[in-house]
N, CA and C of each residue as an Amber inpcrd file, in Angstrom:
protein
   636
  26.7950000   5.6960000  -5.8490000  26.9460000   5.1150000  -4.5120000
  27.0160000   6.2500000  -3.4980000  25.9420000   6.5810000  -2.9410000
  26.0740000   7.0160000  -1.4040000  27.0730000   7.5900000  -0.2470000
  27.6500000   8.0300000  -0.0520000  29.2790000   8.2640000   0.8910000
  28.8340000   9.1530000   1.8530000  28.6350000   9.0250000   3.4460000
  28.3650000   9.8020000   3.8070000  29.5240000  10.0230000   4.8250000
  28.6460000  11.0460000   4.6750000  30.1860000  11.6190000   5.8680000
  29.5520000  12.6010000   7.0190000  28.4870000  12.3470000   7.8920000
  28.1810000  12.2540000   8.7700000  26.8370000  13.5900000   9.0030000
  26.2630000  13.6850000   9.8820000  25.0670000  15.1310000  10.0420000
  25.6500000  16.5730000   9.6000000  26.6070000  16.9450000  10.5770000
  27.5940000  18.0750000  10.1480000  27.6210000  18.5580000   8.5430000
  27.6130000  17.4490000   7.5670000  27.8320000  18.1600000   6.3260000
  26.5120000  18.4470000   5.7930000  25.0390000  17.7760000   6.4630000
  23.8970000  17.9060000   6.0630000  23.8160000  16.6930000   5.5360000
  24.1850000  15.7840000   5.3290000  23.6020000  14.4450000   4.6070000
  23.3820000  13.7590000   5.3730000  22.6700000  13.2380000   5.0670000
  21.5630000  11.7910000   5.8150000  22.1330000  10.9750000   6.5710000
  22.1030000  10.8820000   7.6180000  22.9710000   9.2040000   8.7680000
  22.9880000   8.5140000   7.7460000  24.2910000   7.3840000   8.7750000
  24.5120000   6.3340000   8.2010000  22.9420000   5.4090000   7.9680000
  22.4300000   5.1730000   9.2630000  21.2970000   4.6420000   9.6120000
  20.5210000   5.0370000   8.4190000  19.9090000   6.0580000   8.0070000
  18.9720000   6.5560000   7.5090000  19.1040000   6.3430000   5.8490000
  20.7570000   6.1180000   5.5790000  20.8070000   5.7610000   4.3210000
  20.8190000   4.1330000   3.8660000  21.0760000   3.6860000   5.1030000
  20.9290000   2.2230000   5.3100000  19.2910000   2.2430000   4.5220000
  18.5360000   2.7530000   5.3380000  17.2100000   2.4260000   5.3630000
  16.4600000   2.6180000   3.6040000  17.4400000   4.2270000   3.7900000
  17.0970000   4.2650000   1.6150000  17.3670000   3.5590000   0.4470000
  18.7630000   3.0680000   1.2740000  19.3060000   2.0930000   0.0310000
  18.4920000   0.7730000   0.2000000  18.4410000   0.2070000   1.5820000
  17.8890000  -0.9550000   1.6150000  16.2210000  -1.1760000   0.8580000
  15.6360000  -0.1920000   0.9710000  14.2740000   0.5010000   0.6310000
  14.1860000   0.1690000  -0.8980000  14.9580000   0.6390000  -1.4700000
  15.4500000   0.7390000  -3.0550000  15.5850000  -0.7380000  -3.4580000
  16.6810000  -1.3490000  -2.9500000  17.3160000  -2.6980000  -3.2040000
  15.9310000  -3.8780000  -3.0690000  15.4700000  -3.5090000  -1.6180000
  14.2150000  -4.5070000  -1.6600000  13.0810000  -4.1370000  -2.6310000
  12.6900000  -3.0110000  -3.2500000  11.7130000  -3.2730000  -4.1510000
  12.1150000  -3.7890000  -5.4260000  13.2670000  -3.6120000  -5.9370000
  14.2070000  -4.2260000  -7.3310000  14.6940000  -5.5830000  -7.0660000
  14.6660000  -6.0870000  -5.6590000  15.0930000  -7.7030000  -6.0520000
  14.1790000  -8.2150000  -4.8830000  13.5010000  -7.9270000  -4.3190000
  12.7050000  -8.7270000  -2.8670000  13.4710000  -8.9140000  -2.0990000
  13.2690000  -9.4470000  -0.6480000  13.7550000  -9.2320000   0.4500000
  15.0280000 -11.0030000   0.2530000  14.2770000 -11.8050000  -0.6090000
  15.2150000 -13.1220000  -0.8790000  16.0690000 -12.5860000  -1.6180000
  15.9350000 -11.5810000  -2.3920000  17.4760000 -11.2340000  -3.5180000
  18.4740000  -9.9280000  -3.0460000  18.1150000  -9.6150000  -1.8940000
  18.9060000  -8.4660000  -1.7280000  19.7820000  -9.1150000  -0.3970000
  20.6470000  -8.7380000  -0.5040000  22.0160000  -9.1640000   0.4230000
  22.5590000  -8.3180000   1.6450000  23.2060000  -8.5880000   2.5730000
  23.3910000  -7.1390000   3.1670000  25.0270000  -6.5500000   2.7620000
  25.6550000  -7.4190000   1.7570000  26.5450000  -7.3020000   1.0740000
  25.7900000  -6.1480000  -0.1600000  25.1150000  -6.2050000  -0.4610000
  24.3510000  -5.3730000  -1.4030000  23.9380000  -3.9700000  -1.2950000
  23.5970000  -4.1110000   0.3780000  23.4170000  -2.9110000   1.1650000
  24.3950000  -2.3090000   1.6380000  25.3030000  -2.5670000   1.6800000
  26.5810000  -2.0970000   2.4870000  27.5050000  -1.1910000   1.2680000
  27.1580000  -1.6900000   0.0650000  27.6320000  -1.4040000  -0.9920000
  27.3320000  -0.3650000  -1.6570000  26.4010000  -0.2820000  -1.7720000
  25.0640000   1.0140000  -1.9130000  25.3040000   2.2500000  -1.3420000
  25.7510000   1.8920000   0.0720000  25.9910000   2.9750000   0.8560000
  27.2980000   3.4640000   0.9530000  28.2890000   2.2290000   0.4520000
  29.6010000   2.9410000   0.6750000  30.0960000   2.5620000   1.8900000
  29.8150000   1.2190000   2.4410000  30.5140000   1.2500000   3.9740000
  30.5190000  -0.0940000   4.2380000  31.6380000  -1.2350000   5.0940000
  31.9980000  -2.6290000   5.0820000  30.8350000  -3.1160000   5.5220000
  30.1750000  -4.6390000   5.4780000  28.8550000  -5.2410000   6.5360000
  29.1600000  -5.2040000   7.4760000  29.8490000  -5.0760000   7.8930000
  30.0940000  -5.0660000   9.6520000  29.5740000  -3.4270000  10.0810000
  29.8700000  -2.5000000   9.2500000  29.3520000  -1.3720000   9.8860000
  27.9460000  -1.4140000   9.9690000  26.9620000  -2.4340000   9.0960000
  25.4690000  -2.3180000   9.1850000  24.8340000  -2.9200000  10.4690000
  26.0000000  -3.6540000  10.7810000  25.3620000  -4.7750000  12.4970000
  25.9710000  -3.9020000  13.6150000  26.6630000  -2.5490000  12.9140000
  26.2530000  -1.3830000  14.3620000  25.3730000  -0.7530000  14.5450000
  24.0920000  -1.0680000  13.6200000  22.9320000  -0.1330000  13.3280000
  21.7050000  -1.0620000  13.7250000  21.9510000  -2.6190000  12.7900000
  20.9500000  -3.4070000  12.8210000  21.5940000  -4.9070000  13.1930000
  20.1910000  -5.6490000  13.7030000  21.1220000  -7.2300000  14.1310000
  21.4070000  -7.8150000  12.4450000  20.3240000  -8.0280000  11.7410000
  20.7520000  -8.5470000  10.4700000  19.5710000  -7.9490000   9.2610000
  19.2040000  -8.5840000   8.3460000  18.1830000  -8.1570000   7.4790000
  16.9230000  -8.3610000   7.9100000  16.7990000  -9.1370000   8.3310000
  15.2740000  -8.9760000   9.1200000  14.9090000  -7.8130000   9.7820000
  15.4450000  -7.0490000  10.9560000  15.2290000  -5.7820000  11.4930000
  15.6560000  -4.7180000  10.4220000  16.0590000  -4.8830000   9.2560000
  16.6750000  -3.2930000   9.0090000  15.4160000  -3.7080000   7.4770000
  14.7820000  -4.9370000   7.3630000  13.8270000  -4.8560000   6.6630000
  12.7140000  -4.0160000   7.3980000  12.6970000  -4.7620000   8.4520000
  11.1600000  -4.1500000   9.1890000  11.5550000  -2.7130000   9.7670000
  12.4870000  -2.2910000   9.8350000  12.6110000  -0.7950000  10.3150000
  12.4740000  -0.0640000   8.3770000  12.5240000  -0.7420000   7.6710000
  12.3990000   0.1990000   6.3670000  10.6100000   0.4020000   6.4830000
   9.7200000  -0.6390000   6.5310000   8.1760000  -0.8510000   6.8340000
   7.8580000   0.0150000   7.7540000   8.7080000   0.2680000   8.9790000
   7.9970000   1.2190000  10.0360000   8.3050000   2.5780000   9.3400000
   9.7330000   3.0820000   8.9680000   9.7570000   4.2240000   8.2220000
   8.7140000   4.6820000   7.1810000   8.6580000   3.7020000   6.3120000
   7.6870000   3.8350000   5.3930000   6.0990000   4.2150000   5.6820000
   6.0610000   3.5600000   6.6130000   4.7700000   3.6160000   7.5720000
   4.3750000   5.5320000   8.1700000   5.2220000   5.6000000   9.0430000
   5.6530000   6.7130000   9.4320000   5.2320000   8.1320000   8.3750000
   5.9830000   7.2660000   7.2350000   6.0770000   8.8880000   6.1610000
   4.9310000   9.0360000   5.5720000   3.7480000   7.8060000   5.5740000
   2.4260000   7.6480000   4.7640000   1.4150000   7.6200000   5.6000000
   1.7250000   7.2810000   6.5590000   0.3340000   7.7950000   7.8680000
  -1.0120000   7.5860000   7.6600000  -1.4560000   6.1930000   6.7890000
  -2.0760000   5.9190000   6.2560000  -3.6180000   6.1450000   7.0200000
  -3.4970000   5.2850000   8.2990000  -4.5260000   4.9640000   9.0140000
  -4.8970000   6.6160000   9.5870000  -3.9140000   7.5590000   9.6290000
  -4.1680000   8.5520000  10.5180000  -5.2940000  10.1890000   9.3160000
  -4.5610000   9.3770000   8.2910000  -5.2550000  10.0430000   7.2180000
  -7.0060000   9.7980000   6.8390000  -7.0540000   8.2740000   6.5320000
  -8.2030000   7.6290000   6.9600000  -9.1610000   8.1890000   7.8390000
  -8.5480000   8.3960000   8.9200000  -9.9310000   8.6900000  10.2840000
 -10.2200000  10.1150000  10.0920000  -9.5590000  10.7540000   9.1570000
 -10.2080000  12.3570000   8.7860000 -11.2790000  11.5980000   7.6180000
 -11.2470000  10.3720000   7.4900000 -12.5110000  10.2310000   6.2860000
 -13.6720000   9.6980000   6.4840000 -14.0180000   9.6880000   7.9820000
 -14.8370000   8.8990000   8.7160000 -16.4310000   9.9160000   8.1290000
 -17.5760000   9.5260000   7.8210000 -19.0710000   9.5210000   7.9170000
 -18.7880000  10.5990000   6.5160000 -18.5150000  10.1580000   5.3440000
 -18.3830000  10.6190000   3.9250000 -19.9520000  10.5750000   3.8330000
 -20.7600000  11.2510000   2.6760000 -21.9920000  11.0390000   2.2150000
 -22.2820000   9.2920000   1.9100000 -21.6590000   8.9160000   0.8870000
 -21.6600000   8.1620000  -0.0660000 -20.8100000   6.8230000   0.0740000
 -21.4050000   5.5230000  -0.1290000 -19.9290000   4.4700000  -0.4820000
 -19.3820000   4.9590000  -1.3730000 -20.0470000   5.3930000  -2.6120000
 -19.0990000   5.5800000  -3.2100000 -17.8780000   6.2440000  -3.3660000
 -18.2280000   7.5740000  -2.9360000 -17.4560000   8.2510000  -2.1830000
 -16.2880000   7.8400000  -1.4230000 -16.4550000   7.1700000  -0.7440000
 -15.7980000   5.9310000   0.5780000 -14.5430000   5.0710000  -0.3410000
 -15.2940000   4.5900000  -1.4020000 -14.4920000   4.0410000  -2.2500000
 -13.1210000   4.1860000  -2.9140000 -14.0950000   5.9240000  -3.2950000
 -13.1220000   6.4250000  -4.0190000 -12.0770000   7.2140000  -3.3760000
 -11.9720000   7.1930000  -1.9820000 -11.7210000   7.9650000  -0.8910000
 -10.1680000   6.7450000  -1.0640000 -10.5330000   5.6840000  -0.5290000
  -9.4280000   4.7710000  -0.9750000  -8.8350000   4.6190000  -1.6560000
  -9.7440000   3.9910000  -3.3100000  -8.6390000   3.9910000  -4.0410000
  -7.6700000   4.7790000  -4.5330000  -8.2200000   6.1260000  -4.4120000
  -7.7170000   7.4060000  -4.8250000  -6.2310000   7.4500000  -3.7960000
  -6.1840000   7.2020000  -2.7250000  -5.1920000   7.3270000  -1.8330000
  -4.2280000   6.0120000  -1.8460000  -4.6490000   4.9840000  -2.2580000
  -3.7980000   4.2620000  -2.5610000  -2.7190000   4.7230000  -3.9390000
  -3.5210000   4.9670000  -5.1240000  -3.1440000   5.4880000  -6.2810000
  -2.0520000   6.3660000  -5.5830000  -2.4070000   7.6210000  -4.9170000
  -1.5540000   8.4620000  -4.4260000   0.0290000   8.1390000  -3.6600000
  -0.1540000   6.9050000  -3.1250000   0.8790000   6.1920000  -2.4080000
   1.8960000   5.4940000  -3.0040000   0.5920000   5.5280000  -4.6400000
   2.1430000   4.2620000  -5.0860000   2.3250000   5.8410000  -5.8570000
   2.1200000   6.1410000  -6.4080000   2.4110000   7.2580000  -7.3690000
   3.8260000   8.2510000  -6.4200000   3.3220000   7.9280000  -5.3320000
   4.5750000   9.1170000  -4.3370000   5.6850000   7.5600000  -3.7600000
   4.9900000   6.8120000  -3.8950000   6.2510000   5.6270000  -3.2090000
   6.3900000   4.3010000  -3.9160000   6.3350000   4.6680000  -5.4980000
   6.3520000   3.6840000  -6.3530000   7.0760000   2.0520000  -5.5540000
   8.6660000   2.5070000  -4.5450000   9.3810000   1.3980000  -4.0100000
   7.8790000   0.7320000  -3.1450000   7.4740000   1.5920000  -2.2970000
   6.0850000   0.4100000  -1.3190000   5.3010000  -0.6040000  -2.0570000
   4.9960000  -0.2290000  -3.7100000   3.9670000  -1.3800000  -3.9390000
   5.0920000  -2.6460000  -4.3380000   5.8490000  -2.2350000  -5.0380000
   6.8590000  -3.2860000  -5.8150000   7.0370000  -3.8770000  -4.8520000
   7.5740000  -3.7430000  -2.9720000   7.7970000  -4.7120000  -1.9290000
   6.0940000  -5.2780000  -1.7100000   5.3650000  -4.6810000  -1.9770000
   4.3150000  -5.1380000  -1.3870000   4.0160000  -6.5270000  -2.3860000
   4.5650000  -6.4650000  -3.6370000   4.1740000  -7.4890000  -4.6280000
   4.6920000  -8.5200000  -4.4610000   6.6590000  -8.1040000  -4.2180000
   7.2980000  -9.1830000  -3.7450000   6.8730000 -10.0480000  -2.5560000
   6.6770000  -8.9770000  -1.5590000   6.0430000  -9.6930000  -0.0140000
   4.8180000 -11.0480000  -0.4730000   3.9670000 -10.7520000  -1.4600000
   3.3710000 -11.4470000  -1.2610000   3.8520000 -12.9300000  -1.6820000
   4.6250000 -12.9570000  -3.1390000   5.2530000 -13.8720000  -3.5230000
   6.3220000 -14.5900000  -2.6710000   7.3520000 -13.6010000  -1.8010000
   8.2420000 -14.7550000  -0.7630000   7.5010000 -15.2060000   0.1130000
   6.5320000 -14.8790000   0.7100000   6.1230000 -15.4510000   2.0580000
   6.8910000 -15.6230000   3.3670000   7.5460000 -14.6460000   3.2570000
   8.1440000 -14.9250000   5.0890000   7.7150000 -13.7260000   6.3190000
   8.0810000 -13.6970000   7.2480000   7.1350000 -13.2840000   7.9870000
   7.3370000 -11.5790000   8.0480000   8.4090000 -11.2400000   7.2840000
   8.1540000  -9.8940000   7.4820000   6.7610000  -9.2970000   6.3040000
   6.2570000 -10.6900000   5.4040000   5.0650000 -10.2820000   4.6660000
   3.9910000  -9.3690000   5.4990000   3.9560000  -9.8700000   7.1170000
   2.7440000  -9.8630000   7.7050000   3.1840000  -8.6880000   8.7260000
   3.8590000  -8.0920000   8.5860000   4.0040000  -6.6690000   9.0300000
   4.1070000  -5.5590000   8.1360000   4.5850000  -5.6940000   6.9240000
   3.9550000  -5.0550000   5.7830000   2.4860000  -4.9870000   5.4800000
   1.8960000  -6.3310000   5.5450000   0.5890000  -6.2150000   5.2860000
  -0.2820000  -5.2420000   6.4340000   0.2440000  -5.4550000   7.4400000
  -0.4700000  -4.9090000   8.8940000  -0.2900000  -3.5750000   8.4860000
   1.2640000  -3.2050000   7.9070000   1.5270000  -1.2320000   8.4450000
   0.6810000  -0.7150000   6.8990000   0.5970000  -1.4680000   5.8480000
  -0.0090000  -0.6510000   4.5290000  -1.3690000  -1.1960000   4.1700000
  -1.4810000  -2.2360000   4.1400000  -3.0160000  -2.6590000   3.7410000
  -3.7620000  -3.0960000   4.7860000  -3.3240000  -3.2050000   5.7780000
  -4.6490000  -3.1240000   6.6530000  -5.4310000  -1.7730000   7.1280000
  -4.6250000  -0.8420000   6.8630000  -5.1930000  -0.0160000   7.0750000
  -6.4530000   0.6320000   6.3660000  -6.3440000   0.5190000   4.9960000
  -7.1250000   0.3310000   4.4690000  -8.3140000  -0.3800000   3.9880000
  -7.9650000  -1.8770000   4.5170000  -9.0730000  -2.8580000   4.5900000
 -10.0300000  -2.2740000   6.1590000  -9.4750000  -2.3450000   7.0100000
 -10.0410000  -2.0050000   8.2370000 -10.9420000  -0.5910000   8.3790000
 -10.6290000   0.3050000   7.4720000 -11.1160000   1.6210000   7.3970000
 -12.9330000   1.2330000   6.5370000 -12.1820000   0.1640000   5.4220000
 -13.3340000   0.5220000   4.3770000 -14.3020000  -0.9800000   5.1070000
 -13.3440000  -1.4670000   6.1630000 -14.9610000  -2.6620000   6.6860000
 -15.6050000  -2.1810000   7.7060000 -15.0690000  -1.2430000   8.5170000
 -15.7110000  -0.2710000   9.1200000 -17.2500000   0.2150000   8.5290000
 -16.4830000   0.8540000   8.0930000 -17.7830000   1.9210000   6.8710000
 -18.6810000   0.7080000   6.3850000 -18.1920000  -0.2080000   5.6190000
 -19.3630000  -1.3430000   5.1150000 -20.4840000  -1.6890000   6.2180000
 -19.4410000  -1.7600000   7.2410000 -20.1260000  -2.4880000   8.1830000
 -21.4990000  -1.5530000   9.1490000 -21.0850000   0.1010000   8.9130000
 -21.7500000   0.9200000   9.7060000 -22.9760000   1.1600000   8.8090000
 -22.7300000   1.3090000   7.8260000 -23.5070000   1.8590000   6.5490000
 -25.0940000   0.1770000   6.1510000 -24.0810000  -0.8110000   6.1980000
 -25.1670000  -1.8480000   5.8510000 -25.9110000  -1.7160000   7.1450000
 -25.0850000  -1.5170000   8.9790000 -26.7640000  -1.0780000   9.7000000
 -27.7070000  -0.2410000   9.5260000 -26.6250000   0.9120000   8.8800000
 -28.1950000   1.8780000   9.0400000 -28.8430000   1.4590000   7.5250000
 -28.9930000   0.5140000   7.2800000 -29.8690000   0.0300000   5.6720000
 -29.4090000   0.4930000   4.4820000 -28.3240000   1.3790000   4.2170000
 -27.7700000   2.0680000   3.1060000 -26.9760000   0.7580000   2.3570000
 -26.3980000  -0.2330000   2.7210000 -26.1830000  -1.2510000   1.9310000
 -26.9480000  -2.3720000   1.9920000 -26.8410000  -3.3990000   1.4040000
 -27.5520000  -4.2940000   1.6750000 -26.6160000  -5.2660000   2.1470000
 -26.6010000  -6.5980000   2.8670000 -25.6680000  -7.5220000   3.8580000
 -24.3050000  -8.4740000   2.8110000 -23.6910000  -7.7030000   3.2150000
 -22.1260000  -8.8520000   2.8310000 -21.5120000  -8.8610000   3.8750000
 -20.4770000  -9.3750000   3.6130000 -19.5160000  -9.8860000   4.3950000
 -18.0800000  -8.5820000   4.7700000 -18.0290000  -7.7390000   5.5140000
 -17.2860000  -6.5470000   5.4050000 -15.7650000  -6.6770000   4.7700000
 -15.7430000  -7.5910000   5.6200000 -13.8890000  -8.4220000   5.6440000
 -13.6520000  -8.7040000   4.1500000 -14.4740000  -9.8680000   3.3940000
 -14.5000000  -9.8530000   2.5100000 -14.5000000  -9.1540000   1.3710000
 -15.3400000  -8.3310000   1.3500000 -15.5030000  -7.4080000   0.1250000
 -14.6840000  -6.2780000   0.8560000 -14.2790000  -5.7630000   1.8080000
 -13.0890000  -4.7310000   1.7230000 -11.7560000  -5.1330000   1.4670000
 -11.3280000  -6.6420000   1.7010000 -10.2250000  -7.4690000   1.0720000
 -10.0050000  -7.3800000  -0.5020000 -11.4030000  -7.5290000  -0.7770000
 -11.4110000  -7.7550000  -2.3980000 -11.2070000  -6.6340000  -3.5990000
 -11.8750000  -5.3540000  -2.6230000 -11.7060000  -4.2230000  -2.9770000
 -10.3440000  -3.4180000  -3.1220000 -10.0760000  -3.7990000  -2.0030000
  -7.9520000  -3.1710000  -2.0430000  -7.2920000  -4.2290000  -2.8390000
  -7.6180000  -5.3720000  -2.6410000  -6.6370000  -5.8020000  -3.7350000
  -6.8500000  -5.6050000  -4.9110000  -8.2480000  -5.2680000  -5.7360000
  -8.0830000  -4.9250000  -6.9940000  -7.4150000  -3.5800000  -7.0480000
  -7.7030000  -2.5920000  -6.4370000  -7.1270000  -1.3370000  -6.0630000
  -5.4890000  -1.4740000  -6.6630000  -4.7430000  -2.2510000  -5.7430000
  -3.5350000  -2.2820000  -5.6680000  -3.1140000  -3.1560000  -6.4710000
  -3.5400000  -4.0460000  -7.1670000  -3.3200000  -4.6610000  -8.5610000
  -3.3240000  -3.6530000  -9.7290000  -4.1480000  -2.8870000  -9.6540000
  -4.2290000  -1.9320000 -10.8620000  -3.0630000  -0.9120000 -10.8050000
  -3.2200000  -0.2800000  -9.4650000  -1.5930000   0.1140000  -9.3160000
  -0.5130000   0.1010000  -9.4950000  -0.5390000  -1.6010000  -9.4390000
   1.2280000  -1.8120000  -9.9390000   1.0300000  -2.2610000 -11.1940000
  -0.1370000  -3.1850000 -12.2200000  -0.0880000  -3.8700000 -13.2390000
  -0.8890000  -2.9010000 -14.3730000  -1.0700000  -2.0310000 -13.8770000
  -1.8660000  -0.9290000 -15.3750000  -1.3780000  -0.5000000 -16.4690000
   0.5470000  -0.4660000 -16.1200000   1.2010000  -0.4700000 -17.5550000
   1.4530000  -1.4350000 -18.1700000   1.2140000  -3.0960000 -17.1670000
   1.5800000  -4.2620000 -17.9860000   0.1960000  -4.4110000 -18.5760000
  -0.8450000  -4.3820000 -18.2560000  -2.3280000  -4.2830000 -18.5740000
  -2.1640000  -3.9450000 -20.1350000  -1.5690000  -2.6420000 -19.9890000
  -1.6240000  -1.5530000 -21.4890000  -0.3460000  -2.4190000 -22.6640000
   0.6450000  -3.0960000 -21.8410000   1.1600000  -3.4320000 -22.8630000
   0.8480000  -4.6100000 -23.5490000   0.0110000  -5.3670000 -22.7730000
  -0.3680000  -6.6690000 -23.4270000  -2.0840000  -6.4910000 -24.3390000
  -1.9790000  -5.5190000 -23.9930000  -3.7440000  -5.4620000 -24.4500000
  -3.4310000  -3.8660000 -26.2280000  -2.5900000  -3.6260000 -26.2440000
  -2.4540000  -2.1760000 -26.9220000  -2.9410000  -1.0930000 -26.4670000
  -3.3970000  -1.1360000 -25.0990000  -4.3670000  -0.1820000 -24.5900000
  -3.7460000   1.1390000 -23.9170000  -4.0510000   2.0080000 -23.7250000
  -3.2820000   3.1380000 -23.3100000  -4.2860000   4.0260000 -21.7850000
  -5.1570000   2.7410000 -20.5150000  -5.6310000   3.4060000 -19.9220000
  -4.9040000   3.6660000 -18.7460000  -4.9950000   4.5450000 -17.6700000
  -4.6870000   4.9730000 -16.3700000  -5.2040000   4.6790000 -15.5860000
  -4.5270000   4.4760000 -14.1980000  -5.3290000   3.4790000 -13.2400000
  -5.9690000   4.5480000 -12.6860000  -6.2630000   6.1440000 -12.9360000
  -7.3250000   6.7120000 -12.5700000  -8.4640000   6.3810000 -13.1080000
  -8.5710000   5.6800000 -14.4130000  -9.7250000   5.4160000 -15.6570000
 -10.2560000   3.9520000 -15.2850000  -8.9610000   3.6320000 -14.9750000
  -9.9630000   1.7310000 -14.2100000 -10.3560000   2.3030000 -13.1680000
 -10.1040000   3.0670000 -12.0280000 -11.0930000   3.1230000 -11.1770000
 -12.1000000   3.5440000 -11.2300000 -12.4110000   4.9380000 -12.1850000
 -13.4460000   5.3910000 -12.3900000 -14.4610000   4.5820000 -12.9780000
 -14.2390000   3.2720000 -13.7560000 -14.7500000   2.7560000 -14.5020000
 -15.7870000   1.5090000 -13.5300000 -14.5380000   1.0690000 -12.3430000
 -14.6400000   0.0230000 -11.4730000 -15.2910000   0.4760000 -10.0590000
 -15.3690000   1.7430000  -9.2930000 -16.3260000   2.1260000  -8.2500000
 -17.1190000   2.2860000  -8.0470000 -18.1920000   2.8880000  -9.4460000
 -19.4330000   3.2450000  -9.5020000 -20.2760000   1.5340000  -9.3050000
 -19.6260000   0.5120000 -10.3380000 -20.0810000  -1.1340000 -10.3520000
 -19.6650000  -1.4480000  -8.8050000 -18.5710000  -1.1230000  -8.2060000
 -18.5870000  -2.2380000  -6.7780000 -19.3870000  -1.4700000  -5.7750000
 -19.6530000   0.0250000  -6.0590000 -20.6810000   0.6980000  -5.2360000
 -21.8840000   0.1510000  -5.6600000 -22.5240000  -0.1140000  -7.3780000
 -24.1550000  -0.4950000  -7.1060000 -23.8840000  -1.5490000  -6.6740000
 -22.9950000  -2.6360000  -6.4880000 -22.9930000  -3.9580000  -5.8030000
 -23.7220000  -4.0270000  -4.1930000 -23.6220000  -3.1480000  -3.8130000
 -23.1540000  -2.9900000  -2.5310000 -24.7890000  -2.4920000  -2.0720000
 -24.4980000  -0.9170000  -2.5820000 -26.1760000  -0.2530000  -2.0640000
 -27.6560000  -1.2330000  -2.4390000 -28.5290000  -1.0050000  -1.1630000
 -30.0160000  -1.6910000  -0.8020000 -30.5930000  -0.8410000  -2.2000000
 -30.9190000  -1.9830000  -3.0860000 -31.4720000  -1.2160000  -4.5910000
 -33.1980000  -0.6910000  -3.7380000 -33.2450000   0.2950000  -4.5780000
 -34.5040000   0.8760000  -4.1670000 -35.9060000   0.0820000  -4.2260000
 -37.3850000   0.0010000  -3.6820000 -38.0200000  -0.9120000  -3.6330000
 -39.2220000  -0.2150000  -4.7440000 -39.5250000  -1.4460000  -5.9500000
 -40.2910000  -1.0170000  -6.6100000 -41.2210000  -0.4000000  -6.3780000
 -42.0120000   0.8960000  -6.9290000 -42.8420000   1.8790000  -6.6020000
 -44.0750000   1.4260000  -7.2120000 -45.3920000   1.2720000  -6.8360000
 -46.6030000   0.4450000  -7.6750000 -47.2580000   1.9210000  -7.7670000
 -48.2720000   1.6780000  -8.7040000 -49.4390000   2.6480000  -9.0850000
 -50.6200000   2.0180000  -8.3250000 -51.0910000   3.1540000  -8.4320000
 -52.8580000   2.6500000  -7.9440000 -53.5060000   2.4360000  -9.1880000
């Protein structure tokens, strides 16, 4: 348990440990199973000291999402990946950085799993600060790439939806994958396996060449 005792000794605000513990607590029980009795506890300090920081769990949820946000800079990372050679490339530009995100913030996907299962509205500010960024990056690119004829016509929204979520399924479910199957692969090995297929999906196949 947590005890702080203020900047002066070098340890983390109250605030800031609020935000770690709460961070922690919501990926191990979802935002319906964690309490602010739970949080208060964690940290070492009565609930009443947390409603000098925050109004209730709703804001000190969504201030954990903006932090989180903040430390992964998702979208800002992205726009250094703008006019790559290749979709595929593009692809792997993503999934690779998602991989990287859960691998450095294992707590973000586990809320991201829960989020989807409670359904309440802090789902849709999670979804906005972590996966849209990534959907929006890679419908971009679909969308620039099928004008200049390098793909052939889908739907951007769509297939960049479809694409992160397998992404981020493999992410969190690749060790349940391995335990139900006996299998022993890495979600670097499903992707490698899975980008090259949703890239030929995608690229204008070349036009048969005739003889004279």
């Amino acid at each position: 348990m947590a005890k702080l005792s203020g900047a002066q000794t070098g340890t983390p605000s109250r605030r800031q440990c609020l935000i770690v513990s709460a961070s922690r607590l919501f990926a191990e029980h979802g935002y319906q199973g964690t309490t602010i009795r739970m949080i208060a506890r964690e940290c070492g300090i009565t609930e009443a000291a947390i409603y000098k920081h925050f109004d209730g769990k709703d804001m000190l949820y969504e201030e954990v999402i903006h932090s989180k946000s903040r430390q992964h800079e998702i979208a800002a990372y992205l726009a250094t990946r703008a006019e790559l050679p290749d979709i595929e490339e593009v692809l792997f530009t993503v999934a690779r950085h998602i991989l990287a995100t859960a691998r450095e913030d294992p707590d973000l996907l586990r809320m991201l799993l829960y989020s989807s299962l409670e359904g309440f509205r802090g789902s849709t500010l999670l979804y906005r600060e972590v996966r849209q960024p990534y959907i929006a990056y890679l419908r971009e690119e679909l969308r620039l790439r099928t004008a200049s004829g390098e793909l052939r016509p889908v739907n951007p929204f769509i297939s960049s939806r479809c694409f992160v979520g397998m992404v981020m399924d493999c992410a969190i479910n690749v060790e349940l994958w391995n335990n139900l199957e006996s299998t022993a692969y890495s979600a670097e090995a499903v992707i490698q396996n899975n980008v090259p297929v949703f890239a030929r999906g995608l690229r204008v196949e070349p036009a048969p060449t005739t003889e004279n």
